[in-house]
N, C-alpha and C positions, 0 to 999 in steps of 0.2 A: 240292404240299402245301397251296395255297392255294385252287389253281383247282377243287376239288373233283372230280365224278364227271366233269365236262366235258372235266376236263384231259387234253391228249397225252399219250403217254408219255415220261419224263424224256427218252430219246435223242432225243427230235423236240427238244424244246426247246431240250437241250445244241446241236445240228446249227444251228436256228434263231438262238440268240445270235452266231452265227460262229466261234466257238473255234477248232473243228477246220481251218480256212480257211490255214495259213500256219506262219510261226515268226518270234519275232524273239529277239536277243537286247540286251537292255536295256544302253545306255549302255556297249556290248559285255562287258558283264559276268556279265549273270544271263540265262539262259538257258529259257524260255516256250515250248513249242508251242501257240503262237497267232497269230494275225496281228500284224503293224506295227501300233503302234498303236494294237491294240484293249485294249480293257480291257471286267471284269468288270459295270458298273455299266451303261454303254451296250448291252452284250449284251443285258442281262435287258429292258431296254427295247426293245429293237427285236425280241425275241420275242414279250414279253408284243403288242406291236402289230399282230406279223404273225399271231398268230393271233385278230384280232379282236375283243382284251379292249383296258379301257384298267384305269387305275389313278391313286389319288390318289400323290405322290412327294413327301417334304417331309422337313426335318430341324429339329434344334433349338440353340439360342446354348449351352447350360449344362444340368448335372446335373437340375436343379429344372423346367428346361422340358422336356425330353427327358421323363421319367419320367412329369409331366402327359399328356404328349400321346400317351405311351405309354398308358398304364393309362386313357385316355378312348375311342383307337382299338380296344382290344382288347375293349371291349365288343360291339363287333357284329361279327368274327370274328376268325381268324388274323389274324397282321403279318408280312410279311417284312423281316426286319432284316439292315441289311448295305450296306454291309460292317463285320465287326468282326474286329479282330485278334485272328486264334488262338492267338494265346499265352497271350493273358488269358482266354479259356474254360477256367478252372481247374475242371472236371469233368474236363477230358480229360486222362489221365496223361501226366503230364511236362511240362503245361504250367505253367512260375512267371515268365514273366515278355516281355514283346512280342518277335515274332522277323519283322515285317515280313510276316506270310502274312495275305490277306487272306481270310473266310469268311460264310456266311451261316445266317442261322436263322431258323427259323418261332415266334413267340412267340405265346403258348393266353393266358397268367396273367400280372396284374403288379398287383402294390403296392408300398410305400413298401419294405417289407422284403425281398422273394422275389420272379425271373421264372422260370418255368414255358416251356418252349422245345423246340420237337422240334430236335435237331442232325442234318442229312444223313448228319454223319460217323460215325454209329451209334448215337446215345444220345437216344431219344423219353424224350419227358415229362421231360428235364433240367430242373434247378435251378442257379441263381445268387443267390447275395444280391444287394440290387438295385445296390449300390455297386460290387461288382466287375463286374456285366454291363453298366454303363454306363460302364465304363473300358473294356473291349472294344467297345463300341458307339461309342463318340466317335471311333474310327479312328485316333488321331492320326499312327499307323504308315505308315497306306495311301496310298499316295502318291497312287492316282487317284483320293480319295473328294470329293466337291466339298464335300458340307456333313457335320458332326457329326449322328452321329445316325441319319444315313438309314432312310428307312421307307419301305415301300410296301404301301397297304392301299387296304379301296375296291374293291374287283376286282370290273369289271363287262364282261358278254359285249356290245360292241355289236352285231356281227352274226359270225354263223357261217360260221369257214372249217374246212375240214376238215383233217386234217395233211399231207393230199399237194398240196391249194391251196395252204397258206399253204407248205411246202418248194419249189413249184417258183416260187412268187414271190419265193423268196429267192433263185435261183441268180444272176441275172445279180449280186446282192449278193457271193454266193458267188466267183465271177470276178475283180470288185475286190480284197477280201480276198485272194486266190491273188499277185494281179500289182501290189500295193501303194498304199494310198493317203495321200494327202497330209496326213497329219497329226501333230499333235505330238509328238514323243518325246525320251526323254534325250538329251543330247548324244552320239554315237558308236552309235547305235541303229543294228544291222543286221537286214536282215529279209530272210525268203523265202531261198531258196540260199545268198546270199552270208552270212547266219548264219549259216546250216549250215557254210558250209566255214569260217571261224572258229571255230567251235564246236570242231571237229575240231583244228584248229591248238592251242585253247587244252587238249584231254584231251591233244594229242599231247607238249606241254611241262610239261603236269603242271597241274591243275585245285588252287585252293584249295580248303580244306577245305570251308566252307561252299557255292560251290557244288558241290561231289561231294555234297555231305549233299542241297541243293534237291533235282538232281535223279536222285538213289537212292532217297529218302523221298516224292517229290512231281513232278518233270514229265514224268521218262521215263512213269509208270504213266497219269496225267492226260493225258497227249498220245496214247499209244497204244488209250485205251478212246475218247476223243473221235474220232479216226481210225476206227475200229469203227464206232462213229455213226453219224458221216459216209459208210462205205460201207453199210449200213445202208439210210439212207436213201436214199441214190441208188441202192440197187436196188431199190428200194421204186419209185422211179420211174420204172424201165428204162432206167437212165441205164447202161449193163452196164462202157464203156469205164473209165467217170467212176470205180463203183465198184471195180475190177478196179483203179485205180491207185490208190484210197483205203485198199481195204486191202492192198496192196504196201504204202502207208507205213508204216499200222500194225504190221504184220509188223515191220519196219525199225527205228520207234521202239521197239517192246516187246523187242526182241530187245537192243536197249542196256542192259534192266537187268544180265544176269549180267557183262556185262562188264564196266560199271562197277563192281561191287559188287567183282568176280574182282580187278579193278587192269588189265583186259588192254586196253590203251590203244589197242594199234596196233590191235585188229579193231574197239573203237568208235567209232576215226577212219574206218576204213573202212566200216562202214555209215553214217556221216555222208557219205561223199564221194559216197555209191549214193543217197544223202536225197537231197541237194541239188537234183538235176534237177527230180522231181516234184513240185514245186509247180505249175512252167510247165507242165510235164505234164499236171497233172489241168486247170490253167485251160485249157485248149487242148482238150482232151475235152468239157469245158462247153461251152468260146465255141462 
């Protein structure tokens, strides 16, 4: 949305940020098909790089400096804003109030009064008064966002890689993410297999509500089109093994919505317990 007629297509990118790479489940609680430890903000960063762009990235202290630096940047094109909390994007029905989901958006328009914003999530050319898009913008919800604010604008090509360069420069990244790396997380954070078969332990004794709502409304769908992606691309690169077990997972993940939704515990433990392997799987097909 930013990168214009240059840009990949969204599944390169999605592939690119690592998403699709893993699972963890946060502080064994909230449950992500993503990698250990990764988070959304470093994603977009190590795409935007792998395919050869960079970008200005900066945030602001308070309501008055945000909206300055907003309505200065947005003169010379798009802004990628985000993260913000989607609860307070009071366009989208049903949202009145922060529910901890973090989201992103392209902002066109801003004054003191009104921003003007395409939302990924289905609604171009949105509007906010400016005081409520800068309570979803401040984050205060998100747990990974480092500064208020966050912006990235500036978007310049230094030199051209193509999407199958900058994809097969990603994979040995790819591999890490599969077989876990050393970095911060909640305390009790499981990742890769061993979330999985916890995961499954936690539907098999009965999931609280809010997480059955995450992921019925939001990780099962998000993890299993990221998987898509991800094989995707690696047939893109005749990677045939790598792809063949990427989308088995997909398969795997998308196949847990009816049952979630049904209540049928015991078959979504069991394709969690058929999850778990292939992680190691697909990194082993890589390495």
């Amino acid at each position: 949305m930013v990168l214009g007629p240059a840009a990949p297509p969204p599944s390169v990118i999605e592939v690119l940020t690592g998403s699709p790479f893993g699972f963890q489940l946060l502080a064994e609680r909230l449950p992500l098909f993503d990698p250990y430890g990764w988070d959304p903000d470093q994603g977009l960063d190590d795409a935007v790089a792998a395919l050869g762009w960079t970008c200005r990235r900066q945030g602001a202290d308070d309501d008055r400096q945000a909206l300055a630096m907003l309505r200065e940047a947005v003169k010379s094109g798009p802004i990628l804003a985000g993260p913000v909390e989607n609860g307070l994007l009071y366009h989208q029905p049903g949202m009145t109030a922060p529910i901890g989901a973090d989201h992103f958006v392209v902002v066109l328009e801003a004054d003191d009064e009104l921003i003007r914003f395409h939302d990924p999530h289905g609604h171009p050319y949105a509007t906010l008064p400016a005081r409520d898009f800068l309570a979803a913008w401040r984050a205060d919800t998100i747990a990974y966002r480092t500064t208020p604010y966050t912006m990235r604008d500036d978007f310049q090509r230094a030199r051209t890689v193509s999407p199958e360069n900058a994809l097969l420069a990603a994979l040995p990244g790819v591999v890490a993410w599969l077989r876990g790396r050393d970095l911060p997380v909640p305390s009790g954070t499981l990742g890769g297999g061993a979330g999985i078969e916890r995961l499954a332990c936690l539907i098999t004794d009965g999931l609280k509500p809010e997480v059955h709502d995450h992921l019925v409304h939001f990780a099962v769908r998000v993890g299993a089109r990221r998987l898509g992606d991800a094989a995707a691309a690696l047939a893109r690169l005749g990677c045939g093994e790598a792809a063949a077990v990427a989308t088995r997972q997909a398969r795997l993940v998308g196949g847990l919505q009816y049952d979630l939704v049904a209540g049928h515990s015991a078959a979504a433990a069991e394709t969690l317990h058929r999850l778990a392997p292939t992680y190691e799987e697909l990194a082993a097909a890589l390495g």
